[in-house]
N, C-alpha and C positions, 0 to 999 in steps of 0.2 A: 377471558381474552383481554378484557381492559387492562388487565394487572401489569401486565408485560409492558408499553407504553410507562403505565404509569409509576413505575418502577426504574425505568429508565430516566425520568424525570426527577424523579427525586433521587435520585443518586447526580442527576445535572450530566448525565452522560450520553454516547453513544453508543451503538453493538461495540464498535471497538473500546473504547474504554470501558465497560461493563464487563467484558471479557476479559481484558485485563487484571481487571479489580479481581473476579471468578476466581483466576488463576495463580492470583497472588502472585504478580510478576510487578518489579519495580518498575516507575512510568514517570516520565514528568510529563504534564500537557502545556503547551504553547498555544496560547491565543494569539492572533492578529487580525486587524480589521483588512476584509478582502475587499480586491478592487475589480470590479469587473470588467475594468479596460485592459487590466492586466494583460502580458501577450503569452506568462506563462504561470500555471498554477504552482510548479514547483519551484520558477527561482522567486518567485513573488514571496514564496514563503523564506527561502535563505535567506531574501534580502530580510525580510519584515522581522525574523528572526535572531538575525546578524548571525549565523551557521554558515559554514564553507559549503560551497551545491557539491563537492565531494560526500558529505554526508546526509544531504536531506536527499532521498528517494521517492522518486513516486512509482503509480501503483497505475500499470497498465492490464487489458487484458485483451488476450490474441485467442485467436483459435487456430490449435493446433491440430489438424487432423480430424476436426470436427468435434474436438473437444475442447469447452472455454477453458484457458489457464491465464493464471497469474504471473506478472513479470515485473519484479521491483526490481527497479535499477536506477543509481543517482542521476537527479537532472540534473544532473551537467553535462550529460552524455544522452545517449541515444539506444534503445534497442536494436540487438541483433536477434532479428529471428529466424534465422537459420540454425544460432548459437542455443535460440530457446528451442527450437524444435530439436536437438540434440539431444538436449537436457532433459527432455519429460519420452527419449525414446520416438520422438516422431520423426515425421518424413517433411511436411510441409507447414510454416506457420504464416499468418496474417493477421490483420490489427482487426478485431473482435468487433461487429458493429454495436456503437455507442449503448444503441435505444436496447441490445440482448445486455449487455455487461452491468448498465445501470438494473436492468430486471431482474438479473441473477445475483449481484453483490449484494442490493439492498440499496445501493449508494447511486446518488450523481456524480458525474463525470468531473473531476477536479475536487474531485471529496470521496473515491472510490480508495477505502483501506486493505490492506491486505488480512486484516482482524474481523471479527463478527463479522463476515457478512452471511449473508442471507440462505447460499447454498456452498458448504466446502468448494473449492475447488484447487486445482494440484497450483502448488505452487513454487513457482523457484527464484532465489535472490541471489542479486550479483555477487560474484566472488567477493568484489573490493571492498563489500559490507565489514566483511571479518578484521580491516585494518584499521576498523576506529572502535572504540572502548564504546560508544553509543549513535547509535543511525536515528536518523528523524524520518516519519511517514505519517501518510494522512491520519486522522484521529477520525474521517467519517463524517465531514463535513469541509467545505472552503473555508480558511481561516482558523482554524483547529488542525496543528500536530502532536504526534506522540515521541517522544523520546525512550528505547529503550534498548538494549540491548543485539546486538543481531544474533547473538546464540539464545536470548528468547524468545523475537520473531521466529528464527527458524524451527524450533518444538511448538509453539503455539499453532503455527498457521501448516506446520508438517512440510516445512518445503525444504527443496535442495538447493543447496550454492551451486553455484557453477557461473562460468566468466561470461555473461550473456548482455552486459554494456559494452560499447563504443563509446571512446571520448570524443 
């Protein structure tokens, strides 16, 4: 059991970039020093970044019909969950409570990836992913992003596009 930790460690990574590395998908990581006054975890990272919030995404999750799912969408915009409950076939969706999603991802809230976490779960990404050559999401921690592809996000983590942000 200790391997697992301790392997993570010396690789300097987390489940998502461990997974990554796994999959042999290309990745660049971005550090920034996080600020806790910050009012938002994903433009703090654009800014910190110097990335347009068209690209940098974050990683929400809802319950849809009583099933937790996944919903990245750039911050610079907002979820639609009527648009996500569409998307994975449901009826009804709502913003997931915090204390289940950080249990089930693996992750805290404001470092919740769409990558390695802790139990699969369905997942779908904004259309407007597909219009930039690389999207940025949480890396699995505040202050750690990943850079990579959104046709690799989308086979890694098994999810569907579909247009489920509001600017």
């Amino acid at each position: 059991m200790a391997k697992k930790p301790k392997k993570q460690q010396q690789s300097g990574g987390t489940p998502a970039t461990v997974a990554l590395t796994a999959a042999g998908v290309p990745y660049t990581v971005h550090a920034y020093e996080h600020d806790p006054a910050h009012p938002s975890y994903g433009e703090e990272a654009a800014e910190a970044m110097g990335v347009s919030p068209e690209r940098v995404f974050k990683t929400l999750v809802a319950d849809v019909d009583g099933t937790l799912t996944v919903a990245v969408v750039p911050v610079a915009g907002t979820l639609d969950l009527k648009a996500l409950a569409t998307a994975v076939s449901g009826k009804r969706a709502t913003m997931a409570d915090p204390a289940a999603a950080e249990r089930t991802t693996g992750y805290v809230r404001g470092g919740i990836s769409p990558l390695g976490q802790r139990k699969k779960l369905p997942t779908v990404l904004d259309a407007s992913a597909a219009a930039h050559p690389t999207i940025c999401v949480s890396a699995g921690r505040r202050g750690l992003e990943v850079e990579l592809s959104p046709a690799d996000l989308l086979t890694l983590t098994a999810a569907v596009s579909a247009p489920i942000g509001r600017a």
